[in-house]
Short mmCIF file of the C-alpha atoms (twelve columns), coordinates in Angstrom:
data_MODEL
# 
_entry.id   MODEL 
# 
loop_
_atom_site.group_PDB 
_atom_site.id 
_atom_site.type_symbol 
_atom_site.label_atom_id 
_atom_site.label_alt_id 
_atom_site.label_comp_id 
_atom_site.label_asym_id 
_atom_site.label_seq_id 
_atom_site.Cartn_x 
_atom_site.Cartn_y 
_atom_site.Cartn_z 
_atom_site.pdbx_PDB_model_num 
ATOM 1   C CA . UNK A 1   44.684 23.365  -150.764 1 
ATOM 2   C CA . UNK A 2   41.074 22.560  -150.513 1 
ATOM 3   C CA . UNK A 3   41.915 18.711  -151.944 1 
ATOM 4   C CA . UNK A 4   44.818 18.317  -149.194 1 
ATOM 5   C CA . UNK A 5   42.261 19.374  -146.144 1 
ATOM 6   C CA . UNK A 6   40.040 16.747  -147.642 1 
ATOM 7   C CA . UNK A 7   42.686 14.290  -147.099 1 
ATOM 8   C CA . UNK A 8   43.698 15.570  -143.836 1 
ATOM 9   C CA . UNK A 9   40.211 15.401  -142.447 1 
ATOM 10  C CA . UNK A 10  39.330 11.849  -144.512 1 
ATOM 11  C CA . UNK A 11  42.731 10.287  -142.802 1 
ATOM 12  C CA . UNK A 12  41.308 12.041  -138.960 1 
ATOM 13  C CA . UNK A 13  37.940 10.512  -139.870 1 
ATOM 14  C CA . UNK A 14  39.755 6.501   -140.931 1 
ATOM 15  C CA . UNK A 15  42.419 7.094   -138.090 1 
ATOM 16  C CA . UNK A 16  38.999 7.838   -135.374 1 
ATOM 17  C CA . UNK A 17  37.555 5.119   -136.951 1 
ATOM 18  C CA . UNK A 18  40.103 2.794   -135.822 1 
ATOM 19  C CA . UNK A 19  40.411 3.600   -132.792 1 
ATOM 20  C CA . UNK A 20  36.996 3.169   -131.981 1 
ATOM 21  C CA . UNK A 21  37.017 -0.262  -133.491 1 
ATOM 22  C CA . UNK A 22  39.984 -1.072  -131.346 1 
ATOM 23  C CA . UNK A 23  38.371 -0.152  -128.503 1 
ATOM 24  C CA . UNK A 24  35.606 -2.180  -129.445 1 
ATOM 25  C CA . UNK A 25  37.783 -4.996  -129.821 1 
ATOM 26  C CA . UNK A 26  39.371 -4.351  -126.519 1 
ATOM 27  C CA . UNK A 27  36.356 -3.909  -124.755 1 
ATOM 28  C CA . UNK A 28  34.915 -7.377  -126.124 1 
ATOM 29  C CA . UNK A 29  37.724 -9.329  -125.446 1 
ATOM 30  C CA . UNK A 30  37.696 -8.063  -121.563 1 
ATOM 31  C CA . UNK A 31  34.235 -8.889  -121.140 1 
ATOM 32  C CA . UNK A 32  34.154 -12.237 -123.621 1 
ATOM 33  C CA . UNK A 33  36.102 -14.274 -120.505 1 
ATOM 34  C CA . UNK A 34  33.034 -13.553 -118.286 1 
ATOM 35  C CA . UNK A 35  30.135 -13.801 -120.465 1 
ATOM 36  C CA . UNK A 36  31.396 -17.092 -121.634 1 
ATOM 37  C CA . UNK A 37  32.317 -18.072 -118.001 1 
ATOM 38  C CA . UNK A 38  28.557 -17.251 -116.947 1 
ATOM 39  C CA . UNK A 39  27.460 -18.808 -119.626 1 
ATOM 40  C CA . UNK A 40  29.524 -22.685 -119.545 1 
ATOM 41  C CA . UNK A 41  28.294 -22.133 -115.603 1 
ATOM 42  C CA . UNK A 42  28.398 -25.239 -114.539 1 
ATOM 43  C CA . UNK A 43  30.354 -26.882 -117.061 1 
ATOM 44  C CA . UNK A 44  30.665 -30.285 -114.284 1 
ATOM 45  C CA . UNK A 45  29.229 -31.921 -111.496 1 
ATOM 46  C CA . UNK A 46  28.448 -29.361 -108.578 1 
ATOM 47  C CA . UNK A 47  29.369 -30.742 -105.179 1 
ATOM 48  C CA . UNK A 48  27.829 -29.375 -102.133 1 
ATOM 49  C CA . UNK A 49  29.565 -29.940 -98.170  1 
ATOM 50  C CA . UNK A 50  27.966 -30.784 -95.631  1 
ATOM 51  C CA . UNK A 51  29.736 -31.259 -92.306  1 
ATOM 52  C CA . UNK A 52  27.512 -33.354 -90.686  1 
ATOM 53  C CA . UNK A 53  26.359 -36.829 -90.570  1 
ATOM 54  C CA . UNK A 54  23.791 -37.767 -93.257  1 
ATOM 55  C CA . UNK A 55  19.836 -37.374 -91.838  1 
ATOM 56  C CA . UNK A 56  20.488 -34.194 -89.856  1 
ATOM 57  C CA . UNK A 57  18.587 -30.929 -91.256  1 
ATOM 58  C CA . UNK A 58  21.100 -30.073 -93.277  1 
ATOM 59  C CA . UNK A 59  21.648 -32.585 -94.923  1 
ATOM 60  C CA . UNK A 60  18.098 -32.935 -95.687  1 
ATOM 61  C CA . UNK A 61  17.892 -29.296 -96.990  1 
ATOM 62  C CA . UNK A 62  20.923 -29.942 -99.210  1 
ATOM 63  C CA . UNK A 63  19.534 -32.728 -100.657 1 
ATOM 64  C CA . UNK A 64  16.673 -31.493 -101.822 1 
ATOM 65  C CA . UNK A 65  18.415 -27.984 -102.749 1 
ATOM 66  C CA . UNK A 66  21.097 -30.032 -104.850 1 
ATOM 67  C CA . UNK A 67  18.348 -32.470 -106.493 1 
ATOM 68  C CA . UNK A 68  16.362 -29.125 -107.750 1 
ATOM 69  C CA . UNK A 69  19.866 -27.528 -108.757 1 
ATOM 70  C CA . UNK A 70  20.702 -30.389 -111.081 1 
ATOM 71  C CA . UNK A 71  17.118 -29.706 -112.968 1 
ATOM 72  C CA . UNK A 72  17.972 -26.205 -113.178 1 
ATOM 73  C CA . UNK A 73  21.360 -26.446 -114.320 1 
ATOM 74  C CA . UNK A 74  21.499 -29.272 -115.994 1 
ATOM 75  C CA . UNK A 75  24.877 -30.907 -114.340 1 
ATOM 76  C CA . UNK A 76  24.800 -33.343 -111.579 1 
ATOM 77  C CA . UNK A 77  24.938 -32.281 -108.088 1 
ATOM 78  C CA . UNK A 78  26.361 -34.359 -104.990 1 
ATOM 79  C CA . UNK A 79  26.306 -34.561 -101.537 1 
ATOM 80  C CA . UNK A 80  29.184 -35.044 -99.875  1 
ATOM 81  C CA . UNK A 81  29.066 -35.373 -95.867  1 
ATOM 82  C CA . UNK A 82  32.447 -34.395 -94.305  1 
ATOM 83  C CA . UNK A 83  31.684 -34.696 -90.571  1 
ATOM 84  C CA . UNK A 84  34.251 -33.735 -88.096  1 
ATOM 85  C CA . UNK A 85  35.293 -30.831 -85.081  1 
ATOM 86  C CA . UNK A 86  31.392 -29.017 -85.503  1 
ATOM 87  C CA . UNK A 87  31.433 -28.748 -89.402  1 
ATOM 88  C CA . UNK A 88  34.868 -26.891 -89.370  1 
ATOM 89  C CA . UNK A 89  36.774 -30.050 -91.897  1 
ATOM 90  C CA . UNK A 90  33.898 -29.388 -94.304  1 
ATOM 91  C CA . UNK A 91  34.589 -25.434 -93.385  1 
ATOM 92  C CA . UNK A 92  38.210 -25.914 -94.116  1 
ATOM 93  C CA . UNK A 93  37.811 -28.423 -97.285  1 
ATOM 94  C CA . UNK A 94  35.361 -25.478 -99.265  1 
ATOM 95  C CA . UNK A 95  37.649 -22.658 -98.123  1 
ATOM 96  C CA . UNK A 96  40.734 -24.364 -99.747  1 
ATOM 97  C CA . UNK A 97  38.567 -25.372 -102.985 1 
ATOM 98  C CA . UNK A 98  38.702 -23.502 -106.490 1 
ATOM 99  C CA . UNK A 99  37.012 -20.658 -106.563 1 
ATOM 100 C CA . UNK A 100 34.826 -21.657 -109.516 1 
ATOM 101 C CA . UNK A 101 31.177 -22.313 -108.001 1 
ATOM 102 C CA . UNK A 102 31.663 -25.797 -108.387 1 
ATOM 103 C CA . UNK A 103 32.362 -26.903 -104.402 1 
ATOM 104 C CA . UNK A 104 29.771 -25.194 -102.408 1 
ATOM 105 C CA . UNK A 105 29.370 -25.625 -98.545  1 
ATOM 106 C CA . UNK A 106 25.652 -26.153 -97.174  1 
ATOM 107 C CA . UNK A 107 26.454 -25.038 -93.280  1 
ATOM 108 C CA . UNK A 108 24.308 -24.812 -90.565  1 
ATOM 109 C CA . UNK A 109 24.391 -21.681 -87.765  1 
ATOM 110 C CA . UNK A 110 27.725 -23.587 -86.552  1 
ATOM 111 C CA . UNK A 111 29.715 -21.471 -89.524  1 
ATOM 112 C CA . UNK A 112 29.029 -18.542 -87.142  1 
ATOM 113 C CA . UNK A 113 29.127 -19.925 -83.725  1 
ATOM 114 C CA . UNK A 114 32.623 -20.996 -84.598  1 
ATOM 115 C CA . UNK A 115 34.006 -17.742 -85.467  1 
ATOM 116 C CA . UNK A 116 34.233 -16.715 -81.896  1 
ATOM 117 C CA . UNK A 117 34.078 -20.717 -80.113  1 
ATOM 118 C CA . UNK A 118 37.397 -22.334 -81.877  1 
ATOM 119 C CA . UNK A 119 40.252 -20.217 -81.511  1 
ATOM 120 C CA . UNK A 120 42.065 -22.822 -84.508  1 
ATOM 121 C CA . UNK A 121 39.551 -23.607 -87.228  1 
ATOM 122 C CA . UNK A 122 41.916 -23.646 -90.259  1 
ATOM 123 C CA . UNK A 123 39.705 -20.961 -91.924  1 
ATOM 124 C CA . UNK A 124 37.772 -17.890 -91.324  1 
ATOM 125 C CA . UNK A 125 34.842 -16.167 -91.984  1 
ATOM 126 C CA . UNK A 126 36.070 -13.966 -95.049  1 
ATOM 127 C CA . UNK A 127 37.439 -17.484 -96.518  1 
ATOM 128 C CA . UNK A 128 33.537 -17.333 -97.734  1 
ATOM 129 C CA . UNK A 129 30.749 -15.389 -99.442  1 
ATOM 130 C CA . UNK A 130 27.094 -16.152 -98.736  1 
ATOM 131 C CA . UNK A 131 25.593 -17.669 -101.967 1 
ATOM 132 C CA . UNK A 132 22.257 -17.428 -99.711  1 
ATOM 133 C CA . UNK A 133 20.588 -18.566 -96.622  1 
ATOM 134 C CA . UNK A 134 17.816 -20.223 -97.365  1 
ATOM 135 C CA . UNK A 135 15.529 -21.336 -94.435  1 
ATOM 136 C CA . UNK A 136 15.660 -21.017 -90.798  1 
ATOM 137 C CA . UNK A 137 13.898 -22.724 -87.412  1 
ATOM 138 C CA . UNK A 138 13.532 -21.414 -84.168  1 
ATOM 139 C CA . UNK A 139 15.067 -22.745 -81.278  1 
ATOM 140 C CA . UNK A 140 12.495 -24.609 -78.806  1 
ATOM 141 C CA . UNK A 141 12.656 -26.070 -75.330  1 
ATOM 142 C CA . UNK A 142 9.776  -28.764 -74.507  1 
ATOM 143 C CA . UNK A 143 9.261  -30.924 -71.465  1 
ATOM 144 C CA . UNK A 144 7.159  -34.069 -70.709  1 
ATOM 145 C CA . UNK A 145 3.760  -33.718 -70.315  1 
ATOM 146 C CA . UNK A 146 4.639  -34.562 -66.753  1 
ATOM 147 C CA . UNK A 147 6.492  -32.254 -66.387  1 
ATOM 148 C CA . UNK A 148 5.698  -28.242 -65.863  1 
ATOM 149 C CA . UNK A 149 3.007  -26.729 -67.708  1 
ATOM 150 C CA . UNK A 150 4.755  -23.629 -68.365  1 
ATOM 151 C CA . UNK A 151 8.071  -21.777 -68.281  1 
ATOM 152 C CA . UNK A 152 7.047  -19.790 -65.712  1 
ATOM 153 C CA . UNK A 153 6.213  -23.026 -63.740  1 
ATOM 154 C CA . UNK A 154 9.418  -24.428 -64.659  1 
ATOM 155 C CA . UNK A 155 11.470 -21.824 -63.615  1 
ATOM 156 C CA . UNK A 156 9.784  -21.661 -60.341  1 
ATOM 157 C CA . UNK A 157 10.653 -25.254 -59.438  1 
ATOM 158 C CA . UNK A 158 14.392 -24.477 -60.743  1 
ATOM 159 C CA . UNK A 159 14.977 -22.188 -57.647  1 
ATOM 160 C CA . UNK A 160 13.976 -25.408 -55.241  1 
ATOM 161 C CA . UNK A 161 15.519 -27.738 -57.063  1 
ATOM 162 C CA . UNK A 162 18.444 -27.619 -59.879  1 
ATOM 163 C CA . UNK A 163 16.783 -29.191 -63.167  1 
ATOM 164 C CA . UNK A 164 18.677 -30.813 -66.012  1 
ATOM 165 C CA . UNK A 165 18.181 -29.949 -69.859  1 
ATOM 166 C CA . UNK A 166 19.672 -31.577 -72.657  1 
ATOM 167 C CA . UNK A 167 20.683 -31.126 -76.173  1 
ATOM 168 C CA . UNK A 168 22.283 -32.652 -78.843  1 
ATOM 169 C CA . UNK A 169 25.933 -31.597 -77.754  1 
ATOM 170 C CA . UNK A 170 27.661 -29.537 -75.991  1 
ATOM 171 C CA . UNK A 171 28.653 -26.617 -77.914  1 
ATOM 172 C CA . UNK A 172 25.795 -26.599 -80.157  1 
ATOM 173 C CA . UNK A 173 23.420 -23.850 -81.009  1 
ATOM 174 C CA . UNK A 174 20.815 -25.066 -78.666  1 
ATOM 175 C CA . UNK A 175 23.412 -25.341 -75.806  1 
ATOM 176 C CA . UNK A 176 24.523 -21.758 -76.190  1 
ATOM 177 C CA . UNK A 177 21.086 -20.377 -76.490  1 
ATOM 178 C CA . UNK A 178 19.657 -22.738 -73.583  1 
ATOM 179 C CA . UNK A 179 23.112 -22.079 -71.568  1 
ATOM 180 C CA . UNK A 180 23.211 -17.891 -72.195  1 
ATOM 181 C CA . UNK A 181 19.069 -18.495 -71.168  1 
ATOM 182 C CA . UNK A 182 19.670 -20.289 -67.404  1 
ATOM 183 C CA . UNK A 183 22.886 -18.046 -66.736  1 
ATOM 184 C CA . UNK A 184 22.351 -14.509 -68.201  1 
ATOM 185 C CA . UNK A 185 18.314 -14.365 -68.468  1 
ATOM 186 C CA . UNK A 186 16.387 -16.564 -66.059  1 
ATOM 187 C CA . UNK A 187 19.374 -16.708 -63.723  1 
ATOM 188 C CA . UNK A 188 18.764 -20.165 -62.308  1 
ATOM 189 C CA . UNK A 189 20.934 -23.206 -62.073  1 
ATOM 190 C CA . UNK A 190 20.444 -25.917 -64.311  1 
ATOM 191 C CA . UNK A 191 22.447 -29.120 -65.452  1 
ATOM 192 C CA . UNK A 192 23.518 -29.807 -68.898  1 
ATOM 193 C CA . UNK A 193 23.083 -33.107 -70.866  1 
ATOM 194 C CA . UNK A 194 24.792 -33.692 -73.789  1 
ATOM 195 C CA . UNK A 195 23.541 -36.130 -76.243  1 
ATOM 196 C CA . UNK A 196 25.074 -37.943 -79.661  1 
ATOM 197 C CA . UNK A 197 22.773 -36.124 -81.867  1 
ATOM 198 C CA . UNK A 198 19.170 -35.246 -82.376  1 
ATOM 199 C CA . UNK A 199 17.594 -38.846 -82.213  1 
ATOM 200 C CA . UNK A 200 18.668 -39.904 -79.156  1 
ATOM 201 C CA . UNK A 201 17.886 -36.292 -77.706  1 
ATOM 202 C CA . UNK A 202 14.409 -37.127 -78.748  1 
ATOM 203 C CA . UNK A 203 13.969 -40.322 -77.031  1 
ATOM 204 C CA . UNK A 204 15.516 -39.046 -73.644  1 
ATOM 205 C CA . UNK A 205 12.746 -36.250 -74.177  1 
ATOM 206 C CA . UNK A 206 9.520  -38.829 -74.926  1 
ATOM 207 C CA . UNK A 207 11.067 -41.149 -71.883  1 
ATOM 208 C CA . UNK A 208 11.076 -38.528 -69.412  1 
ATOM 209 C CA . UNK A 209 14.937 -39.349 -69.027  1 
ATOM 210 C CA . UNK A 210 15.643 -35.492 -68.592  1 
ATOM 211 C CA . UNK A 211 13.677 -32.658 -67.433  1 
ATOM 212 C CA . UNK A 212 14.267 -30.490 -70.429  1 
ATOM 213 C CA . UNK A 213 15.015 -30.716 -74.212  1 
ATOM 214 C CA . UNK A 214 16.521 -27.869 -76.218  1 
ATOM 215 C CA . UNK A 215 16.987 -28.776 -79.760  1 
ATOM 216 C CA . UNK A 216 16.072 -26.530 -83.453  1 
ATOM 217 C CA . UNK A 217 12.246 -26.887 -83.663  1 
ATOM 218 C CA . UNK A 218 12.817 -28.717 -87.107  1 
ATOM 219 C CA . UNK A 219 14.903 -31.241 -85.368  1 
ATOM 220 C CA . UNK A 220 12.409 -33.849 -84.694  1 
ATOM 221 C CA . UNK A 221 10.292 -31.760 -81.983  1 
ATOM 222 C CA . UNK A 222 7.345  -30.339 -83.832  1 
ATOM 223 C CA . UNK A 223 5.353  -33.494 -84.864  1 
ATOM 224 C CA . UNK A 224 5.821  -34.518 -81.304  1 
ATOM 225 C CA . UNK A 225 4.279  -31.119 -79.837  1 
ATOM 226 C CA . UNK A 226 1.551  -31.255 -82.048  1 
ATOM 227 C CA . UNK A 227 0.279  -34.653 -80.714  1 
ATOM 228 C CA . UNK A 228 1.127  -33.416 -76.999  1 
ATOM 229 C CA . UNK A 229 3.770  -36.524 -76.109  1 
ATOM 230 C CA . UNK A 230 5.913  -33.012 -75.760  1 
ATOM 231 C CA . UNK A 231 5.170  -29.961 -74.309  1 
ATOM 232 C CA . UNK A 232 6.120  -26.686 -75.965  1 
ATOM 233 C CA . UNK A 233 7.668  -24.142 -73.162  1 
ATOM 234 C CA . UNK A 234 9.081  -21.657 -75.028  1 
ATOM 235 C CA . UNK A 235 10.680 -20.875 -78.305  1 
ATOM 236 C CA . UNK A 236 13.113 -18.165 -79.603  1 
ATOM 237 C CA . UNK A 237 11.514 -16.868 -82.448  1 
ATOM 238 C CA . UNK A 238 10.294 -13.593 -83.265  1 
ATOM 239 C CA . UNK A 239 6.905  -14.159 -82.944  1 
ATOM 240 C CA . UNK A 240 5.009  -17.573 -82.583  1 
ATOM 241 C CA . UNK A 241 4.683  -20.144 -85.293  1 
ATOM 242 C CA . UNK A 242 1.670  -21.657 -86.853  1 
ATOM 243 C CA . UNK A 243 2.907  -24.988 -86.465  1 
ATOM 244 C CA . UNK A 244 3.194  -24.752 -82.833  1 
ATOM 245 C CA . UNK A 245 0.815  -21.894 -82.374  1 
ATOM 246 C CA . UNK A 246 0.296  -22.564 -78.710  1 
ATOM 247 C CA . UNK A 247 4.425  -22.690 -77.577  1 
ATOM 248 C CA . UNK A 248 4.682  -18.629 -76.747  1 
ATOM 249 C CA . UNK A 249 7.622  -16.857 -77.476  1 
ATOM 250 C CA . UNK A 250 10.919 -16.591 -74.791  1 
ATOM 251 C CA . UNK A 251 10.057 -12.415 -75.465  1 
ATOM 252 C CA . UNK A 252 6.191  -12.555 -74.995  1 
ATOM 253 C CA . UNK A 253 7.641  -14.362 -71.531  1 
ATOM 254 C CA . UNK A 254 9.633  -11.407 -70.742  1 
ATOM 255 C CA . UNK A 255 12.650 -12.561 -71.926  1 
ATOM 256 C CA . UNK A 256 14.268 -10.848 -74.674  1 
ATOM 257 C CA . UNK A 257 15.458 -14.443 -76.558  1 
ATOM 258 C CA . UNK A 258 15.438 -14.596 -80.448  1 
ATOM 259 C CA . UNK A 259 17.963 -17.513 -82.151  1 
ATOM 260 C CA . UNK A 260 17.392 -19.669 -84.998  1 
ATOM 261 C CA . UNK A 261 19.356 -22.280 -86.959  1 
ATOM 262 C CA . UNK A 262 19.879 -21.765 -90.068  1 
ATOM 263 C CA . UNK A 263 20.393 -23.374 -93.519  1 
ATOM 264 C CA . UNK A 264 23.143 -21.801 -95.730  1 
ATOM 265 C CA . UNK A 265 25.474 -22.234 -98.828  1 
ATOM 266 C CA . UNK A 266 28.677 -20.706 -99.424  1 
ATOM 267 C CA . UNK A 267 31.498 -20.598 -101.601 1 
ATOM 268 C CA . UNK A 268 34.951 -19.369 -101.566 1 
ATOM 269 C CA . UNK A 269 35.132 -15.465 -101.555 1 
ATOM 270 C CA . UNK A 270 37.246 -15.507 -105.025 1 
ATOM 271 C CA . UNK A 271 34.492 -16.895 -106.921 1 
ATOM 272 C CA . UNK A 272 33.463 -14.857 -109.330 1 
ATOM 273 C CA . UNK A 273 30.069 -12.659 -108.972 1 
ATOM 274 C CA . UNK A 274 28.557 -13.965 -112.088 1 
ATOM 275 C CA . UNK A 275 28.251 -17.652 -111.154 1 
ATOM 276 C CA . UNK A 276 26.677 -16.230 -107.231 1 
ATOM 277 C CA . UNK A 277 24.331 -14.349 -109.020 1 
ATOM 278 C CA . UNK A 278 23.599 -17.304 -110.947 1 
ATOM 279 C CA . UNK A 279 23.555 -19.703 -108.123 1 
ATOM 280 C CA . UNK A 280 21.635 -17.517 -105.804 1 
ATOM 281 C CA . UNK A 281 19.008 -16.666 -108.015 1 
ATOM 282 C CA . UNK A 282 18.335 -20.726 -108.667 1 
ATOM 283 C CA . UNK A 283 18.508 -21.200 -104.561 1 
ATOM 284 C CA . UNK A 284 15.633 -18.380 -104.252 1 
ATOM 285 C CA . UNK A 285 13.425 -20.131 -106.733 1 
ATOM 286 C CA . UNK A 286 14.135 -23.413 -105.284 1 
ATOM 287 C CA . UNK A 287 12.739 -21.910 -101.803 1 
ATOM 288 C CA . UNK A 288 9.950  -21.035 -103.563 1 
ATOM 289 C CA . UNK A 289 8.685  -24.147 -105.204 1 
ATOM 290 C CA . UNK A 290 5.121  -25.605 -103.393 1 
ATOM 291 C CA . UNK A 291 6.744  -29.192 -103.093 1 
ATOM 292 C CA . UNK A 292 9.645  -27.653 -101.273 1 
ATOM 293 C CA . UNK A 293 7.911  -25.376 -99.373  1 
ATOM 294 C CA . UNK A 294 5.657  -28.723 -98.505  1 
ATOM 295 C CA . UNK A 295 8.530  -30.185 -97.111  1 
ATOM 296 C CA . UNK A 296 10.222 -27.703 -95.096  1 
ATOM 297 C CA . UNK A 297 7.437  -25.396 -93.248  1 
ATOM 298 C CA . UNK A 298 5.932  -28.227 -91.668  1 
ATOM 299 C CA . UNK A 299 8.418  -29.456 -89.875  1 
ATOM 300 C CA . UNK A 300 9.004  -25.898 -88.304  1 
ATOM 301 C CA . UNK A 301 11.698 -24.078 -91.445  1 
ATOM 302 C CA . UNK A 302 10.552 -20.892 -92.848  1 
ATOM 303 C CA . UNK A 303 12.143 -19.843 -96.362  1 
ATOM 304 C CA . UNK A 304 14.534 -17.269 -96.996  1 
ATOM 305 C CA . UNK A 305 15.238 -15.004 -99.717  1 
ATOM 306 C CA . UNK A 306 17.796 -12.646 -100.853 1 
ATOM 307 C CA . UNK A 307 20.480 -11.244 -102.991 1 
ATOM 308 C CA . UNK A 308 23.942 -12.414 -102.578 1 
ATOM 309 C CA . UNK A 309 24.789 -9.052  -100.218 1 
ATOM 310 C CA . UNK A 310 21.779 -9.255  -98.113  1 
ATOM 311 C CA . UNK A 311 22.950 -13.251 -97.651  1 
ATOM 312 C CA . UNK A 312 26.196 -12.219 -96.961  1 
ATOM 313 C CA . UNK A 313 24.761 -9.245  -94.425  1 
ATOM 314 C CA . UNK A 314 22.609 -11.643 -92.159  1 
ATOM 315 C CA . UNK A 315 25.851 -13.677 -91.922  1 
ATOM 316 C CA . UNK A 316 28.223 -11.369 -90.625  1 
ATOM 317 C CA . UNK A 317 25.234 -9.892  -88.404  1 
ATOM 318 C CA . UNK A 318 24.849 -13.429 -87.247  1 
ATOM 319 C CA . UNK A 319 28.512 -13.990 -86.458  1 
ATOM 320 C CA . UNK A 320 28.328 -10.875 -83.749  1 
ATOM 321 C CA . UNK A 321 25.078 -12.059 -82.348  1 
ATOM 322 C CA . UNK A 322 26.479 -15.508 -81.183  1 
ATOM 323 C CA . UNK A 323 29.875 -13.917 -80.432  1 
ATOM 324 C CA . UNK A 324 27.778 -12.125 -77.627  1 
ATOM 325 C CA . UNK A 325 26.290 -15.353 -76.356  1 
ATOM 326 C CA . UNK A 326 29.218 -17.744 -76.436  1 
ATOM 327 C CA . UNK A 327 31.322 -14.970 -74.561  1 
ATOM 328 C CA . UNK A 328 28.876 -14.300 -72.360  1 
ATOM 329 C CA . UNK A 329 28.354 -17.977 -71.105  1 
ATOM 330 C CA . UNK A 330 32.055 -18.572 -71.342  1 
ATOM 331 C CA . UNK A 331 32.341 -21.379 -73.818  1 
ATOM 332 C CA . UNK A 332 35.621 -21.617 -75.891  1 
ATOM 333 C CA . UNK A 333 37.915 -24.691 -77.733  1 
ATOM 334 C CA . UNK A 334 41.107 -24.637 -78.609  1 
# 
């Protein structure tokens, strides 16, 4: 009796023993997919989007982004520009791609002025998880240094006579925010002028072709404030900026005005948390680095960081804060 309970419990023990090792071998084969996947991560060249013409700020950003990337990763990384319809054929090529971290989008604050401005875009905005957002500029408005000395002045001479402003299209961040300013804030009437791009913007701006200029503060304005060809009125930031420490805020003004554009990267919402973790983590350092830094924050960016949720937080924020502008000036395309 005593031998056979030996055996009983010595065949419970082997039969427990099994088991566990089964489970073991369950367990590793469930998780071997993933730590392999994270670790082959990128296993070919990484191509990021861009859906603008090359020489704009995003395209700039995702250069340099995709240059550091390829260091850090150790696979190529290329730029592809994909212009067409306000970034929504590079919106629409991403959201169709394989989900495998390997076609990223680099979009600018269009990605969430579109949401609620194209009623067909092909995609929408849970197509896409936020790898990260990774630096942002204020909007400005400037005028000729003959021109008025101060929005206050400005606004003044609006009521007399109807001013013009322009920007580098119609539709574009700094229309909305310039637009939603003149009809919902300052309520005064003034002309828009829309412009093919940033450059010529610029030029119209330095020639004293238009009254005002509205444009991203990194889009070509700041070096041209700082030497006083352009005069800083206002700017929609939180609070002012060292590189244009004497433009005062739209808020400080009385206005309650904050908008920025933004740099961001995303990739279609199936791909797989491992490889964002991964890629976010190598944008934040990126935005860290002092030759990047060098690059950006003089020309009026400040660097983001954040987790992959916090990314993907500010973004859906960001949708509902331009909803409320574009609907409120009345601006919509089929």
């Amino acid at each position: 009796m005593k031998l056979s309970a030996e055996k009983t419990a010595c065949r419970r023990a082997l039969s427990f023993a099994n088991a566990t090792l089964a489970a073991a071998a369950w367990t590793l084969m469930l998780c071997t997919p993933q730590m392999a996947r994270a670790q082959q991560f990128p296993s070919k060249t990484i191509t990021i989007v861009v859906g603008f013409a090359p020489g704009g700020f995003i395209d700039t950003i995702s250069r340099l982004v995709g240059q550091k990337l390829s260091e850090r990763l150790g696979q190529p990384v290329v730029v592809e520009n994909r212009a067409g319809a306000g970034g929504n054929l590079a919106h629409r090529i991403v959201a169709a791609a394989p989900p495998d971290g390997h076609t990223i989008l680099a979009a600018t604050t269009s990605i969430v002025i579109n949401e609620s401005l194209y009623k067909n875009r092909g995609y929408t905005a849970a197509d896409f998880t936020t790898l990260a957002i990774s630096a942002s500029t204020a909007e400005i408005i400037v005028a000729h240094p003959n021109g008025p000395k101060s929005l206050k002045e400005m606004l003044e001479g609006a009521k007399a006579k109807p001013i013009n402003y322009g920007t580098a299209g119609a539709g574009s961040a700094s229309y909305i925010v310039t637009e939603y300013f003149f009809r919902n804030l300052a309520r005064v009437p003034a002309q828009h002028v829309p412009f093919q791009g940033g450059g010529p913007l610029v030029n119209a701006a330095l020639a004293h072709h238009i009254d005002l200029a509205a444009a991203a503060m990194a889009g070509g304005f700041v070096p041209h404030v700082q030497a006083g060809s352009l005069r800083g009125l206002a700017i929609a930031s939180e609070k002012r900026m060292a590189v244009v420490g004497d433009v005062p805020t739209y808020t400080e003004l009385g206005f309650p005005l904050t908008a920025t554009s933004w740099a961001g990267f995303f990739a279609p919402t199936k791909t797989p948390p491992d490889v964002f973790a991964k890629l976010n983590a190598a944008m934040n350092d990126i935005m860290k680095e002092p030759d990047v830094l060098g690059r950006l924050t003089p020309i009026g960016f400040e660097p983001i960081y954040g987790s992959p949720p916090q990314a993907d937080a500010m973004f859906k924020s960001e949708i509902e804060k331009w909803r409320q502008m574009v609907e409120a000036i009345g601006l919509r395309i089929d």
